[in-house]
Every structure is written in C-alpha cells, then in structure tokens.
N, C-alpha and C positions, 0 to 999 in steps of 0.2 A: 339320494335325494336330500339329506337331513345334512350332510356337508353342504349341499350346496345352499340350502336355505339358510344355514349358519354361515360361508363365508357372504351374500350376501346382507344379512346384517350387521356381520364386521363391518362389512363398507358403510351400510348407512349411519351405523354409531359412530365412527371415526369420520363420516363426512361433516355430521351434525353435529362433531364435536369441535373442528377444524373448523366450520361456519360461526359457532359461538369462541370459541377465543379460547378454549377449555384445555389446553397445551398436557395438563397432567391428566385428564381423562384420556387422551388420544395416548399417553406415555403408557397405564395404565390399561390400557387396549393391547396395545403391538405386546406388552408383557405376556400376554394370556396364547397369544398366536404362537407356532411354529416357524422355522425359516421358510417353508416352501407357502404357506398361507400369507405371509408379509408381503413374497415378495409377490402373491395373485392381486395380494391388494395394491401393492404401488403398480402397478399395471393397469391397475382399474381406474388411478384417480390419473386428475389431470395434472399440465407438468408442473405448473406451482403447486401443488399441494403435493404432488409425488414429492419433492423435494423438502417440504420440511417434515414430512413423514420419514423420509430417507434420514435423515439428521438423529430424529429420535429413536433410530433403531438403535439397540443396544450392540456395543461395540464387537463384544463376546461374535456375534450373529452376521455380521457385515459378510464375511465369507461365505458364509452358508445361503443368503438372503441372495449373495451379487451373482451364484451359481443357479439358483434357479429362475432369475428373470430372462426373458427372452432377448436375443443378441440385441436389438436394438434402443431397449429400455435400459439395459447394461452399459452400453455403449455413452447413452447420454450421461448418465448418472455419472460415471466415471470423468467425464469430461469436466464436471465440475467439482471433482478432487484434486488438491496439489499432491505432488507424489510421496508425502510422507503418509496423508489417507492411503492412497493406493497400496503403499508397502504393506499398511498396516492388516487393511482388506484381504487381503491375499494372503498374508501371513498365517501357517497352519491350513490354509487349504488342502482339501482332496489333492491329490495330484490329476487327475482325469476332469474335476472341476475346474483347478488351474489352468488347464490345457487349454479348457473352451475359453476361459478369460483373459489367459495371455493373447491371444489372436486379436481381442481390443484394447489392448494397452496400447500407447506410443512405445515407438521402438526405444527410447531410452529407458524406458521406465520399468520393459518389459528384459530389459537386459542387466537391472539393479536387480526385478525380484527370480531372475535365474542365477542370477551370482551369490544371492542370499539363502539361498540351497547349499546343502552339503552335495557332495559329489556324487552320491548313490542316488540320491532326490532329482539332481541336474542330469543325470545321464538315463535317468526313468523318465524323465520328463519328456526329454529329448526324446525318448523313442516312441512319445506317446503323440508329440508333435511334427514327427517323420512322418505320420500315415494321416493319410484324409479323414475329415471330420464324418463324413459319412461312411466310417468301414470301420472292420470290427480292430483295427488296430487304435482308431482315433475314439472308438467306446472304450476301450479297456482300460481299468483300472490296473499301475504297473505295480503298486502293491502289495505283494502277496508276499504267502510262506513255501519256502522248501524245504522238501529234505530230502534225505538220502533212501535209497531204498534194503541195505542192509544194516539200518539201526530196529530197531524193539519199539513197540508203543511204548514204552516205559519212558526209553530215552529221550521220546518225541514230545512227551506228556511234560515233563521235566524243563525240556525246552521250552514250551510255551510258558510254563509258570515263570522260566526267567527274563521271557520276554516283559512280563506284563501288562502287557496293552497287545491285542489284536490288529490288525487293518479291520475298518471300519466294513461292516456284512461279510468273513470272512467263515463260510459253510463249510471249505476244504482246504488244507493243505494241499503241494503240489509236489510229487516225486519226478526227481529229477537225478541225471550220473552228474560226474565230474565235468561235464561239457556242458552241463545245464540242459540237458537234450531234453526232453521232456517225457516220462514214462507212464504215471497214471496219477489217479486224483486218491485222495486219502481225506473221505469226509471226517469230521470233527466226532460225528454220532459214535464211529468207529473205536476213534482213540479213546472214548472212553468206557466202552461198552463191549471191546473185547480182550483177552487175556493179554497182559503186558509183557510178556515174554515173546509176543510177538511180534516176526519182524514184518515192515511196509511193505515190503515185496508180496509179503501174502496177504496184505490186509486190504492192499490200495485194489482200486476200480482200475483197470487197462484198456477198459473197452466205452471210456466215458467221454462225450463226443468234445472235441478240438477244433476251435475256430483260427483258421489262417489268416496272418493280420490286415492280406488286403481284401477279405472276405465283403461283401458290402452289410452296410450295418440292418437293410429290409431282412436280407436271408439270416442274417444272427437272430432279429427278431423271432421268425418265420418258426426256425428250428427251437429257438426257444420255448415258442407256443404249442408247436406239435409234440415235444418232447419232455415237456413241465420242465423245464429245467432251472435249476436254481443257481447256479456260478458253471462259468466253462472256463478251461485256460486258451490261452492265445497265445500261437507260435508264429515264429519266422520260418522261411522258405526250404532254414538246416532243421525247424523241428525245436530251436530255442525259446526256450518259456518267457515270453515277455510281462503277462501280466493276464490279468483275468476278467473277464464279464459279470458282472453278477442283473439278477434280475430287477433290479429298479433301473437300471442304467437302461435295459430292455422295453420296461414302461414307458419313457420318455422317448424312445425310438417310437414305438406303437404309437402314444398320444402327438406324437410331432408330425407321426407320419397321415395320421388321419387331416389333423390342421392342413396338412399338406393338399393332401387329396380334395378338401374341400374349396380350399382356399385358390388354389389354383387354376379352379376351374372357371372364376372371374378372374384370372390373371394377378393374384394377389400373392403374394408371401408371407407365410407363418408367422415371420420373427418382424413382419413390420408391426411397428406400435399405436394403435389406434388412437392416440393422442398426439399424433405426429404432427407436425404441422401442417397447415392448411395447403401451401404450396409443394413440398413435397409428396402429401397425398395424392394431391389433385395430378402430378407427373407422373404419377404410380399409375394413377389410373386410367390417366389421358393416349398413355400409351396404347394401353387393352383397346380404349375406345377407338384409337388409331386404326385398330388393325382391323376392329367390326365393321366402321364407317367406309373401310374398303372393298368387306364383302358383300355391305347392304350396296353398294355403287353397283358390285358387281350383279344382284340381283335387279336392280333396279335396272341396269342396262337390258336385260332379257326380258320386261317387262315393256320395256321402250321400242320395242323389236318387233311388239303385237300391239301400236297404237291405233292401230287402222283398226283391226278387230274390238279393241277397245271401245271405240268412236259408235263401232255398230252396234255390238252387244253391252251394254254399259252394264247389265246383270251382272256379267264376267267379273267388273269390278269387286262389286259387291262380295262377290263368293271367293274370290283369291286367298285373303289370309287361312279362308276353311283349310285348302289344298298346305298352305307351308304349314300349319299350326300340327294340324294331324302328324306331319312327316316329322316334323320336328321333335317331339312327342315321343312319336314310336323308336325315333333315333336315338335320341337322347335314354331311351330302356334300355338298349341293346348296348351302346356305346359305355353306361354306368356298370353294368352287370362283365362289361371284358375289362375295365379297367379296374374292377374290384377284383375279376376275378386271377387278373394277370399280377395285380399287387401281391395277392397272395398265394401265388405259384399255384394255380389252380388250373392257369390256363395256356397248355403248350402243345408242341409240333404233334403230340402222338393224339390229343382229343381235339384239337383245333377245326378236324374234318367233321365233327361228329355235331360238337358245336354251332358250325356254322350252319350245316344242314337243317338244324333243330331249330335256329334264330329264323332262318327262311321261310321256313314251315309255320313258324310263329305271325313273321311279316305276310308270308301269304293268307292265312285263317282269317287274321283280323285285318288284312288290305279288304279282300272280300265280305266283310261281315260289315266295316263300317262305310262299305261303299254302297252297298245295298240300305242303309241306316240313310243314309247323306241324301241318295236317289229320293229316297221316299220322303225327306224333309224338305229337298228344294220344289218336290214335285208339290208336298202340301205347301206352301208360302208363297214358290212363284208359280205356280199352274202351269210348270213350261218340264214338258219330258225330255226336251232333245240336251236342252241345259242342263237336266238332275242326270241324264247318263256321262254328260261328256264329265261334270264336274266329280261322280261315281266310279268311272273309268280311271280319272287324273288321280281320285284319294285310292285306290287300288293298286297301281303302278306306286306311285310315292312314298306307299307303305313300306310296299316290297325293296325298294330301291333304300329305306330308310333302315332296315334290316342289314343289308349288304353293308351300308354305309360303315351300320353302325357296327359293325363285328370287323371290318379293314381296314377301317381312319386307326384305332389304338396301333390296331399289330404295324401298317406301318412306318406309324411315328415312332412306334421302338425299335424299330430295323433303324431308323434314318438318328437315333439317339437324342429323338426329341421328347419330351414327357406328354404323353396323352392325355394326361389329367390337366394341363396347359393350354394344350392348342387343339387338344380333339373336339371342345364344344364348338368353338369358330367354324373347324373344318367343316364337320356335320353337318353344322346352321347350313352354311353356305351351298354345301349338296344338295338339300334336301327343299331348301328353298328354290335353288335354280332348278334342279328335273321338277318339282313342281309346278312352278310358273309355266314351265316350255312345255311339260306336257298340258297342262289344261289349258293354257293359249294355244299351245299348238294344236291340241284336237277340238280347239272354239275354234279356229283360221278355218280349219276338213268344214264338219259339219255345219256351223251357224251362218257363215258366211259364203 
C-alpha cells in the first residue's frame, strides 16, 4: 500500500510540475524514481506529456525504462525516435529485454541493432527470438554461466573473479559436458561455502527442476510458485542449456497474466494503452459491443416469441430482468471460480467429476432457497400466488441451469482453443438469459394464460 500511495504522488508532483512550466523540478523528480517506476509513470500521463517526460529521462535509463513499458506505450514512444535514439536505447540492453523490444522495432532498425551485437549476443538473441513470447523459451534470459563438471570450486571460484561482472540476478551456475547437455545447477551459496577442493559433480543440484523451451510461460510461472523457485535453466528438445528463468521475469508473467484475466473479460488487452486514441479505443471496444448486441438480439427474439402472453400478463414484464439477473449472478460465480481454477492448474480430468457435482449441488441449494425468497416477495408486492410460483419455479431451474452453464462454457472453450476468460462471459450471459426468459415465459404461456 505505501508503494502505491507513493507512486501516486510521483504522478501528481510531476503532473503539477509539467502544468506549471517547472522543467527541472519534473528533471529532479524522474532522478529520485527507478526505471520500472518511470516508466508506471509515463503510462499514467497523457501522450503529450508522456513525451516530454520521455525526453528528460536520463539517457543512462532509456533501456531499462523502454523494457518495462507495456508493448503498446513502447511502440509509440519509439515511433518518435530517429534510429540513431533507437540504437542508443537499446544499446546494453538485457538480452530477453531486447527480445521483447526488438519485435517493435522497423525491420531496418531492428537488423542495425542485431548486427551491433557481437556473435555470441546475436546467436543468444536469436534463440531467444526463435520461441514464442508466451513460452518459457521467449522468458528466458540467454545469459548465463557454465561450467564443467570435473573442475574444483576453487577453479569455478577463480573463474568468476576473472570474469568480473555477473549476468544480471545470476543465483546459479549451470553444469554442463562438452555438448552443452545440460547436467545440474550449481548455486552461488555453494561455491563459496563449501570446501574448494571440491569438484561440481558433487557439489551441483541434479535433481533441480528444467523448463523445456516450448514449455508455456502460465506453467513456468505455475511451478515457480508451487516450488519457491528462484532461477531454473531452459533446454532444447537434445537437453542443450539455452538460457535460464530467473524469478522477476516469473513476476511479470503472474502480474501480466492477472491484467489478462481481468481485462479480457470485457474483451480488452493488457498491453493496450489507456491514453490511446479516441478512435482506436472506441474500435477496440466496438468490437466486444458487436458481439453482446448480437446476444442481446438474440435474447430479445425469445422474448418476442411470448408477446401474446406479454399483452396479457404485463406483470410478466415487470419480473423478467429478476429471472436473468439471478442467473446471471450465480453463472458468473461458477464460471470465475473454473476459470481461476483452470489458470492455475487446479482444475482437470481427474476432479472435474467431483467438481461439477459440487457446483450443481451448489446451484441446486440456492436455486431452491432464493426461489422460495422471490415467491414470497412477489406474493408480498403483487398479491398474485400463481405469478410468485411460476416466476419461483423460472429462478429455480435458471439457477440450476446457471451452474451447469457456468462449470461447461470454460472447459469447452479450452477444448475449442479459445480463452474463457474472453468469451465465456458473453457465452453465459447469453444462456442464462435465454433458458430464463423461455422458461418464465414459457411456464406464464401453461399457467396464466
């Protein structure tokens, strides 16, 4: 809490300073900040002010600041660099930072700063931009240490001193043969805490868990969390050490992957920028709106299907949104709780049975509890019994039906390789709204009429 009350008065000081003319308070500001705090703040202001805030970022930082803004606030920024910034930008970057920023460069630009790599930088790069952004080959950082596993911690110890510089969160060495195969992990704590006549073969971890580079980046998170894990290495297909995980890279999968989850369920993406443009946005969302205006038609046509009952019972009217609102509700509990629970591998083929029985059981208790609830509120308002059973019966079935809904729409949009945290609120909606209307108009059509 005390971050976030701090990075919000960063914003207001540098907004109030940017509004008064004050160029070296706002200088004098961005000095005090981190690169990942900069760049929450150019994110935060709007796009003229992101831009002469972008300017007085210290040049030192440019790299570090253009790696943790999100892809499409990056994207603009960039657009307004000639390629000699660009070079500069990038220059000394992460290599796994570079990764995600080369993808928005122009292709010219993007083929100056790979040729401005040495050979070892350019063909780590390359491997790190061979694999999809979202797998643990397109996390990893290809930076690492090896060594051998018939030298002495003495020998190893020796070597890092004439390295001098580390790769940046660098928890383990990685043992590896003559083919680069990859054998075991050899933490840092190690080399310096056990006798040096020792050799890596007996020092190193062998049983320290290995992420496969087209692993997907949820399941590296996953295992990282379940496993406290602090760095893992990342092989190819023969078992070759490409490069390593470390846990901050793991952070931004979890914090990405939440944005995701949330964001998505209004049909949104992460990485758009909410000072996007007016018309751009409005396409973004005009879309989503596209696709609800077709389920509310569709609800609406089963509603147009019981005009006649309508015409007679006009109560009917009145009580309709009760029957979707309720479903809707209970849907949306059930449909939250598989899509959190499926994100985080909590929920498969072998409890799935158990699960769903529980959800039903659930939908049955409280179909039945607030249908008796509903009865006795339309019977107290409208003095009419045959209406508080039919509309009683309708929230009882819809519950239940809101249950089912809501535990089969996730599972299978992820059979059909669609994201349920996407499309399963529309889907829902749409169920739970249509068996609603049909059934309380259909048992107003039996009884009232």
């Amino acid at each position: 809490m005390e971050l976030e009350t701090k990075d919000k008065t960063d914003l207001g000081r540098i907004s109030a300073a940017l509004e008064s003319g004050m160029m070296q308070r706002v200088a004098a500001l961005l000095s005090d900040l981190n690169p990942a705090e900069i760049a929450r703040l150019i994110e935060s202001l709007p796009p003229a002010r992101r831009d002469i805030v972008w300017n007085m970022v210290n040049e030192d930082d440019d790299s570090e600041v253009l790696a943790e803004l999100n892809d499409e606030v990056r994207t603009r920024l960039m657009e307004g660099m000639d390629t000699a910034e660009l070079l500069t930008a990038t220059e000394g970057m992460a290599l796994d930072d570079l990764a995600d920023v080369v993808a928005d460069l122009p292709e010219s630009i993007t083929q100056q700063v790979i040729s401005s790599l040495n050979r070892r930088d350019r063909e780590r790069l390359e491997s790190v931009l061979a694999y999809p952004e979202d797998s643990a080959g397109g996390l990893m950082n290809p930076n690492t240490i090896a060594v051998r596993p018939n030298v002495t911690l003495e020998v190893v110890l020796r070597y890092l001193r004439a390295l001098g510089q580390l790769p940046e969160n660098t928890y383990s060495l990685f043992v590896v043969d003559r083919n680069d195969i990859y054998i075991g992990k050899l933490r840092i704590s190690v080399i310096v805490s056990h006798n040096s006549n020792e050799l890596v073969r007996d020092a190193m971890d062998s049983d320290a868990q290995v992420f496969a580079a087209d692993q997907p980046a949820a399941d590296v998170a996953r295992e990282f969390q379940d496993l406290d894990l602090v760095s893992a290495p990342v092989v190819d297909e023969r078992g070759r050490l490409l490069g390593q995980i470390t846990v901050d890279d793991v952070v931004d999968v979890i914090r990405e992957q939440a944005d995701r989850d949330i964001l998505s369920m209004a049909g949104l993406d992460e990485e758009d920028d909410i000072f996007a443009p007016v018309v751009a946005s409005a396409w973004r969302r005009a879309i989503w709106l596209g696709v609800n205006l077709a389920t509310a038609f569709l609800a609406a046509a089963v509603v147009g299907m019981f005009e006649e009952t309508l015409a007679k019972v006009v109560i009917l009217a009145v009580l309709m949104p009760v029957v979707a609102s309720m479903g809707g509700i209970a849907g949306t509990q059930t449909l939250t709780i598989m899509i959190r629970g499926m994100a985080m591998g909590r929920v498969e083929d072998s409890n799935a049975r158990w699960l769903f029985t529980k959800e039903i059981a659930v939908g049955i208790l409280n179909g039945f509890a607030w249908a008796a609830i509903v009865l006795l509120v339309t019977i107290t308002f409208f003095s009419t019994w045959d209406v508080g059973l039919v509309i009683g019966a309708a929230v009882a079935i819809n519950l239940i039906v809101a249950a089912f809904a809501g535990f089969l729409v996730p599972l299978i949009l992820r059979r059909m390789h669609i994201d349920p945290a996407l499309a399963g609120g529309v889907v829902l909606t749409t169920v739970t709204d249509v068996i609603g209307f049909t059934t309380f108009l259909g048992l107003g059509t039996l009884f009232l009429t």
